[in-house]
C-alpha positions as a printed Julia matrix, in Angstrom:
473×3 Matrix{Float64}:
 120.28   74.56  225.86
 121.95   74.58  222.17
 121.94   77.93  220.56
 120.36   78.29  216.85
 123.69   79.77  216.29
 125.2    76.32  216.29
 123.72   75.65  213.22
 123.91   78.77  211.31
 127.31   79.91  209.62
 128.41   82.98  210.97
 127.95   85.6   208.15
 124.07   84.05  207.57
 122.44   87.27  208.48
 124.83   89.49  206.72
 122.95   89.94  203.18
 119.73   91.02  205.48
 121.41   93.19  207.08
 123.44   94.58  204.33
 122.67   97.72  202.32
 121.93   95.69  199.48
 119.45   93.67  201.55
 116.03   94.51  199.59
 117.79   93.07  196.22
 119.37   90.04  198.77
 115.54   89.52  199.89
 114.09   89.95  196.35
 117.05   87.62  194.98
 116.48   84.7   197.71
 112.69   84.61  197.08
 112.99   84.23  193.24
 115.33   81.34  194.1
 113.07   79.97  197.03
 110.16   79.55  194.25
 112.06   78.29  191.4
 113.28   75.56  194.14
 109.34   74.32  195.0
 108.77   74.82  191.14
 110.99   72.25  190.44
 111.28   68.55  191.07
 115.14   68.24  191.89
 117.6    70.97  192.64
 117.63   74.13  190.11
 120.55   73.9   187.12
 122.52   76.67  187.71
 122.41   77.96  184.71
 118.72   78.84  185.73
 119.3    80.35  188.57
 121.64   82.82  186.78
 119.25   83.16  184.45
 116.28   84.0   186.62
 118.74   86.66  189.04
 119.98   88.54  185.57
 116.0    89.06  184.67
 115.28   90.59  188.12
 118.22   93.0   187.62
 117.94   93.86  184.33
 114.02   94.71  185.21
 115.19   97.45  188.26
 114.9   101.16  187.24
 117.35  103.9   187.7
 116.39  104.35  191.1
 117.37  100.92  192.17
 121.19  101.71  193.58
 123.53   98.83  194.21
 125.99   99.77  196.62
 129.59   98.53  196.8
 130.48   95.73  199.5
 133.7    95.32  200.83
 134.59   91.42  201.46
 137.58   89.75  203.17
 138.59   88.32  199.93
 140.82   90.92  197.95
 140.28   89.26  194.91
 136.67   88.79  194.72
 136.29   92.21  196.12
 138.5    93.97  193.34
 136.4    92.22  191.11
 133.4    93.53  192.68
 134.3    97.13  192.76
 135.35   96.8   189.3
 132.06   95.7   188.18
 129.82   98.05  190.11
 131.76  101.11  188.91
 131.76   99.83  184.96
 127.85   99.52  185.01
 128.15   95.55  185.19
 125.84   93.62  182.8
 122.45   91.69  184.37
 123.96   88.33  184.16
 127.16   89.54  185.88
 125.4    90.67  189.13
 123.8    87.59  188.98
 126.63   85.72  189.17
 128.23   87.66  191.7
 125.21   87.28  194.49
 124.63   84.15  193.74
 128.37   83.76  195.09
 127.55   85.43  198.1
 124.74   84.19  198.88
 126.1    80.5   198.6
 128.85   81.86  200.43
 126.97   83.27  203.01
 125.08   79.16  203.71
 121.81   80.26  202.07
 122.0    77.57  199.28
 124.84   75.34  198.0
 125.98   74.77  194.61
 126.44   70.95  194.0
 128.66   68.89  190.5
 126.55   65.93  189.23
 127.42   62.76  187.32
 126.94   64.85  183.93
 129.31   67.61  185.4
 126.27   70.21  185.01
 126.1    72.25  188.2
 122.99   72.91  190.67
 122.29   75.46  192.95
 120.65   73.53  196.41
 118.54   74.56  199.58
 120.92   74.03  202.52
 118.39   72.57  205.22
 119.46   74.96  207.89
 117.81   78.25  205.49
 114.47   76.28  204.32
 112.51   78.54  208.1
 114.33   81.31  206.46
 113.02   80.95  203.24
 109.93   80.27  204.29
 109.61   83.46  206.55
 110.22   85.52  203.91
 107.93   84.2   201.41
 105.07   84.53  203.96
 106.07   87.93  204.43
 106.47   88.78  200.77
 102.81   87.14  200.26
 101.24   89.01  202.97
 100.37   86.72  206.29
  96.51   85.02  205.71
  94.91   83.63  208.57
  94.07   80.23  207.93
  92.2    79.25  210.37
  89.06   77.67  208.63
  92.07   74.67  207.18
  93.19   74.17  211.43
  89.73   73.61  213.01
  89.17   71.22  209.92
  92.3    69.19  209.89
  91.5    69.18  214.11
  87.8    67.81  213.12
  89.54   65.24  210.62
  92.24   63.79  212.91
  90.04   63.38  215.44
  86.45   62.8   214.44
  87.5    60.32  211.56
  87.68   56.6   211.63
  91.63   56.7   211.13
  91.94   57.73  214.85
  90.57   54.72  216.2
  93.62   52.73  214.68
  96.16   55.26  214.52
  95.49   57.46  217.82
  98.89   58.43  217.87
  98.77   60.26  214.52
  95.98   61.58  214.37
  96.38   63.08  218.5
  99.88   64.66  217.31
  98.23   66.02  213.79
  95.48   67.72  215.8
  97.53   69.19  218.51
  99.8    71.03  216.09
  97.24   72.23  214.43
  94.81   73.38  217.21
  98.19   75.76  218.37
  98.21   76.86  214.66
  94.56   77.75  214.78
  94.89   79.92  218.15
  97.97   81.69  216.61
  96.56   82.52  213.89
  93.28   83.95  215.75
  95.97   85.89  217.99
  97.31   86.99  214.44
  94.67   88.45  213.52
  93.85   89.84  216.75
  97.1    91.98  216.9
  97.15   93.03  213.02
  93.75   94.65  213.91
  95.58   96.33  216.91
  98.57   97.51  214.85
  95.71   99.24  211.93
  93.94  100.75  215.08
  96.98  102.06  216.41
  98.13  103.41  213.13
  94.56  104.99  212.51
  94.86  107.0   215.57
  98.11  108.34  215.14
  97.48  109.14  211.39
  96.99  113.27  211.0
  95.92  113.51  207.06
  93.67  114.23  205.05
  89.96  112.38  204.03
  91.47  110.87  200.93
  94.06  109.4   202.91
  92.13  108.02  205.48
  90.35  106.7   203.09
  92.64  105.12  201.54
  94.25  103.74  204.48
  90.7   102.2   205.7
  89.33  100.88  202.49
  91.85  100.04  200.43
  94.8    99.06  202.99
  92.74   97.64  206.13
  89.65   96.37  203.96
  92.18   94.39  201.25
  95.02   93.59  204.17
  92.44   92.54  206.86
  88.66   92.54  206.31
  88.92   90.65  202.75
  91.35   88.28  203.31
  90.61   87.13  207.32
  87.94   88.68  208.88
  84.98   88.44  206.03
  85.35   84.53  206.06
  86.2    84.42  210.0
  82.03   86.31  210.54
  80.63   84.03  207.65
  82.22   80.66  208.2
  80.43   78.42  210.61
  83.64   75.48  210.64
  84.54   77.04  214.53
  80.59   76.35  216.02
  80.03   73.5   214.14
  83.27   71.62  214.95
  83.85   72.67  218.6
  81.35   70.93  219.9
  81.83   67.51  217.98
  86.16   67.18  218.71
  85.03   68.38  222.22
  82.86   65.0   222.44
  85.65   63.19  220.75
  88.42   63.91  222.81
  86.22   63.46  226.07
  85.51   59.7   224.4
  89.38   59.37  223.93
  90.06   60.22  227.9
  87.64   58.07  229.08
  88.8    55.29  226.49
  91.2    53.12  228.82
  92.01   50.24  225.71
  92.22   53.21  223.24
  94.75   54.96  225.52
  96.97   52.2   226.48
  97.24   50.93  223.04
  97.86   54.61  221.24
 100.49   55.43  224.33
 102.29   52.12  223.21
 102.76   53.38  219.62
 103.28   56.81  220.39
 106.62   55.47  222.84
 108.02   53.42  220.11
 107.82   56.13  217.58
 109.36   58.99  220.06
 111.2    56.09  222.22
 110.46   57.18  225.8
 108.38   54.76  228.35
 104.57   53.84  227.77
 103.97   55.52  231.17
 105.52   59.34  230.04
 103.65   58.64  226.61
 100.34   58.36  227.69
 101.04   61.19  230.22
 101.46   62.92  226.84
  98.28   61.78  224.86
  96.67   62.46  227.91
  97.76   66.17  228.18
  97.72   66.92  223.98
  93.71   65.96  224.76
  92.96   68.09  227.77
  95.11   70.89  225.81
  92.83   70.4   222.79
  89.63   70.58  224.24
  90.71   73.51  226.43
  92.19   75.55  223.96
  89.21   75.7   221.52
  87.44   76.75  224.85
  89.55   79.5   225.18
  88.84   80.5   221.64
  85.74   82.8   222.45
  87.87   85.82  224.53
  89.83   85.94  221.16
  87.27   86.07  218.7
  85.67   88.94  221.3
  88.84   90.79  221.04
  88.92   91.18  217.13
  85.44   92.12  216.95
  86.18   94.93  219.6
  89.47   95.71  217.78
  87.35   95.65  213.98
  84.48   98.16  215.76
  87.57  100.38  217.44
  89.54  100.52  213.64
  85.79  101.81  212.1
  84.89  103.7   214.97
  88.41  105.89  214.81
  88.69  106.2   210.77
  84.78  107.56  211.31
  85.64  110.45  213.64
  88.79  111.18  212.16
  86.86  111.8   208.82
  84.04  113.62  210.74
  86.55  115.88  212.53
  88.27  116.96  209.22
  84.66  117.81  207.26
  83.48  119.66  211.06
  86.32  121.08  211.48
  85.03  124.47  212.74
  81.96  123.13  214.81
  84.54  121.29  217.46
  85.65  123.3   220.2
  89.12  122.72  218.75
  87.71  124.32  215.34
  85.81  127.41  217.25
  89.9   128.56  219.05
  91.11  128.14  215.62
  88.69  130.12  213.59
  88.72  132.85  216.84
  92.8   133.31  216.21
  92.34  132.93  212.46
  90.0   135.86  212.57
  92.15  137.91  215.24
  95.33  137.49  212.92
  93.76  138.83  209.56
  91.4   141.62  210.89
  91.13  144.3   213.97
  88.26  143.81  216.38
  85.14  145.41  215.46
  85.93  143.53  212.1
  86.35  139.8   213.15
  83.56  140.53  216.0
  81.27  140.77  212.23
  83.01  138.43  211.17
  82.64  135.28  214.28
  79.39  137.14  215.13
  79.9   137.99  218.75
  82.16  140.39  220.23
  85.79  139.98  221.33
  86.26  142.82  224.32
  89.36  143.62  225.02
  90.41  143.83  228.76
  92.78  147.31  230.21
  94.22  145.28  233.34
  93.78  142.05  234.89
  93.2   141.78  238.72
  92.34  138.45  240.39
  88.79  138.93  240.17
  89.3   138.62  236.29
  90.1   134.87  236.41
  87.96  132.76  236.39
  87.59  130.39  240.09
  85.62  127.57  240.91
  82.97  127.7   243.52
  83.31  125.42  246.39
  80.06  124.64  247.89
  80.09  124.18  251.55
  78.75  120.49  252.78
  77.1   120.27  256.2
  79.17  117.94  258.17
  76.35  116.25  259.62
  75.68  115.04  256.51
  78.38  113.2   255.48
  78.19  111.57  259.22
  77.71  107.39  259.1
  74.83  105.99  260.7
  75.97  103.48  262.88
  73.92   99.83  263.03
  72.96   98.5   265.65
  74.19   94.66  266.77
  72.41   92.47  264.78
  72.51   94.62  261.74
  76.18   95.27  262.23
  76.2    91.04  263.02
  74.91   90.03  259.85
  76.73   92.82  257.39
  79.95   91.26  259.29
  78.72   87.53  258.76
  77.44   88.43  254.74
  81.27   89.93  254.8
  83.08   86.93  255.58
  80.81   84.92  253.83
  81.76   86.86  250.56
  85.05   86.4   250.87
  85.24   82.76  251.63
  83.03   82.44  248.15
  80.09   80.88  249.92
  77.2    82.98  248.2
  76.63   82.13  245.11
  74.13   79.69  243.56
  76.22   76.92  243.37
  77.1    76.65  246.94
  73.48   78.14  248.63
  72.18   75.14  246.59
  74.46   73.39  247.99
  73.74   74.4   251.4
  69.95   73.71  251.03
  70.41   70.16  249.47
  71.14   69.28  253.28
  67.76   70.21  253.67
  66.11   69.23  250.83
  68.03   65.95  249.55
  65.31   64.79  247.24
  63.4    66.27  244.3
  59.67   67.45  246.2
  61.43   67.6   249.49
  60.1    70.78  251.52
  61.76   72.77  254.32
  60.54   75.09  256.74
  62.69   78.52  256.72
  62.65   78.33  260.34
  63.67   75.02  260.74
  67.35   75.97  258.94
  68.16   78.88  260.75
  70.89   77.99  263.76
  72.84   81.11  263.49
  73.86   84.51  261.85
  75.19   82.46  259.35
  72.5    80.39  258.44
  70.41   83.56  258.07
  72.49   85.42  255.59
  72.04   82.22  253.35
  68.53   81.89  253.86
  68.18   85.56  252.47
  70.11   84.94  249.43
  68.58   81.18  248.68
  65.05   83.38  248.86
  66.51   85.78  246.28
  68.09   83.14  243.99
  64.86   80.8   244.25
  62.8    84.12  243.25
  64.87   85.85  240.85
  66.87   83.02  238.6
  63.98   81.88  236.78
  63.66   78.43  237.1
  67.55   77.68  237.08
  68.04   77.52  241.08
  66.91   73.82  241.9
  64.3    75.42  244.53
  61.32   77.05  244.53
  60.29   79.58  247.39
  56.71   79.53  248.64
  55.84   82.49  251.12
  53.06   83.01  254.26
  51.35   86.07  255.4
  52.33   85.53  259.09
  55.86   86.28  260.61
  57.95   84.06  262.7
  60.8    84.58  265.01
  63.98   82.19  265.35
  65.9    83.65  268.3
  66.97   87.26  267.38
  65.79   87.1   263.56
  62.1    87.68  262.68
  61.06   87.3   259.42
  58.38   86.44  256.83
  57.29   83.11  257.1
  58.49   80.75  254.17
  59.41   77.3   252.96
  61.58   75.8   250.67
  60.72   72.87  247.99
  63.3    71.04  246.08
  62.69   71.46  241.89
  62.58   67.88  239.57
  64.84   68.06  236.95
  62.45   68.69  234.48
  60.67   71.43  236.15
């Protein structure tokens, strides 16, 4: 596998890493927006112009420290500058030679001999990252489960499946990221919160003006209020089930999609196939996440609440009560603080051992905590309900299942005697009973119960019968 090393220069990382690398990030971001501000390449005159304002706008406090560089030259030069107090417009210069020199941009001569400063293609993630970062990270999840809706839901991906299937893929992984975004930002505020030890003011500053601006206002607000994620779920689910089950639709998308990525129409509709199934099932998977950063929201509150509480109760904790006790001790003599907490603090001569403090044991009969043991058929059927258990054979689904042998037809009845043929068959005929009695309406059979009791081999037992449910009731 090729490294991403094999495309970067060498020194690429060095003005991030440097101790100049807040002015390197600050410098690269200017240039990043004058770039998408402009319809060609900047003029470098521009550029130089635009670096000298952001120095000549740092305060005292803004050090720039000396680098040394291979070249002697360029690094005399340097030194030379920094220790003279260079102008704006010459630090300007100077890291904009660095930074081209370093492969972050590249300074091109055009036709007219004027000079401009370029985006080498390797940088533009770079760039990118750091204006995100700079900006603070949204969520934008309400634009993903749209453009998903769009690509798939509109008339454009009858004729141009291919498209629209790619479009929606990338963006259904850009709307689960982002909802995992969000998810751990809420964890990193939560962790913060309970490691904080200040003050009220600055816990409340740190929950409503950090977390509230950073998180609630910009994601979470419009993630509770928005209804684009239950509204459009259900509709792209429909769609992309209509897709699968679309045979000319697939064959003739899986033919465009292998010319355009030039693999066989077999592997390509292997791959439309898969981007739909991946779709579907990861906006299923969406409501554990949106669970989690509710939890997470409730946890943040929940932690900033106590934390204030505990600071204006300080004393009423237990943790306040020790505190107050030594506070008192330190200050003034007994009989004082005794007024003082008002109860009295005796002091003790001499310890002996019956001066600590023990926990009772209380003494359990034995017989007591002896097992009753079952006799065969109890022990039979707790071994049989056992197995069954494990083998997942009682549950709804596959008692129903079980009784549909009986009962193939909607209005078909069955004697409960007539199904038992074992220890088996018993343990399910208990738990159809419950299910019939206790799921209220949902189990597909109805129970109807006798006064008089019946016995099937060893099992005796109420008499009862089981009728198939129709579908609508």
């Amino acid at each position: 596998m090729e490294s991403v090393f094999t495309r970067l220069p060498e020194s690429f990382f060095i003005p991030l890493a440097s101790p100049n690398r807040r002015h390197y990030a600050a410098l690269l971001l200017v240039y990043y927006r004058l770039f998408a501000e402009y319809r060609s390449s900047a003029e470098r005159e521009l550029v130089v112009s635009r670096f000298a304002e952001y120095f000549a706008g740092l305060d005292a406090s803004d050090k720039i420290v000396d680098e040394e560089e291979e070249n002697g030259a360029a690094a005399e030069a340097d030194r030379t500058a920094s220790t003279a107090g260079p102008e704006p417009r010459v630090l300007a210069g100077l890291f904009l030679r660095k930074l081209i020199g370093y492969g972050w941009m590249a300074e091109e001569e055009q036709l007219d001999f004027s000079r401009v400063i370029t985006l080498c293609l390797h940088a533009r993630p770079f760039f990118e990252a750091l204006d995100a970062t700079e900006r603070g990270a949204s969520v934008e999840y309400e634009s993903h489960i749209v453009a998903v809706y769009s690509s798939l839901c509109g008339d454009a991906a009858k004729d141009n499946g291919e498209h629209a299937v790619l479009n929606a893929h990338w963006h259904t992984r850009l709307l689960v990221e982002s909802l995992k975004v969000l998810e751990q930002n809420i964890k990193s505020y939560v962790q913060d919160m309970f490691k904080l030890d200040a003050a009220i003011p600055e816990i409340l500053h740190a929950h409503y003006d950090v977390y509230m601006h950073e998180v609630v206002d910009r994601a979470y607000t419009r993630l509770k209020t928005s209804d684009n994620l239950s509204r459009y779920r259900p509709r792209i689910s429909r769609a992309v089930n209509g897709f699968l089950k679309n045979e000319p639709w697939m064959s003739r998308t899986a033919e465009k999609l292998a010319t355009i990525q030039r693999e066989t129409v077999a592997a390509s509709r292997e791959k439309v196939r898969e981007m739909l199934v991946e779709i579907r099932d990861e906006l299923k998977s969406i409501d554990p996440i949106l669970e989690g950063i509710d939890d997470k929201n409730r946890r943040y509150s929940r932690i900033s609440t106590e934390r204030i509480r505990a600071r204006l109760h300080a004393d009423s904790s237990l943790q306040g009560k020790i505190a107050r006790i030594i506070r008192a001790l330190t200050r003034e003599p007994l009989m004082t603080a005794a007024d003082e907490l008002g109860h009295r603090i005796f002091r003790l001569r001499h310890l002996v051992r019956e001066s600590l403090y023990a926990r009772r044991n209380r003494d359990v009969a034995q017989s007591g905590l002896a097992r009753q043991s079952a006799d065969g058929v109890e022990a039979e059927i707790a071994a049989a309900e056992l197995r069954l258990r494990i083998t997942h054979q009682l549950n709804p689904a596959k008692i129903a299942d079980f009784l549909s042998r009986f009962c193939p037809s909607p209005g078909a009845v069955k004697e409960a005697e007539e199904i038992v043929g074992g220890v088996d068959d018993f343990v399910r005929l208990i738990y159809a009973a419950n299910y019939a009695e206790a799921r209220d309406g949902t189990f597909p059979f109805s129970v109807d119960w006798r006064e008089e009791e019946v016995t099937v081999g060893r099992f005796s037992f109420r008499a009862h019968r089981f009728v198939r449910r129709y579908p609508n009731g």
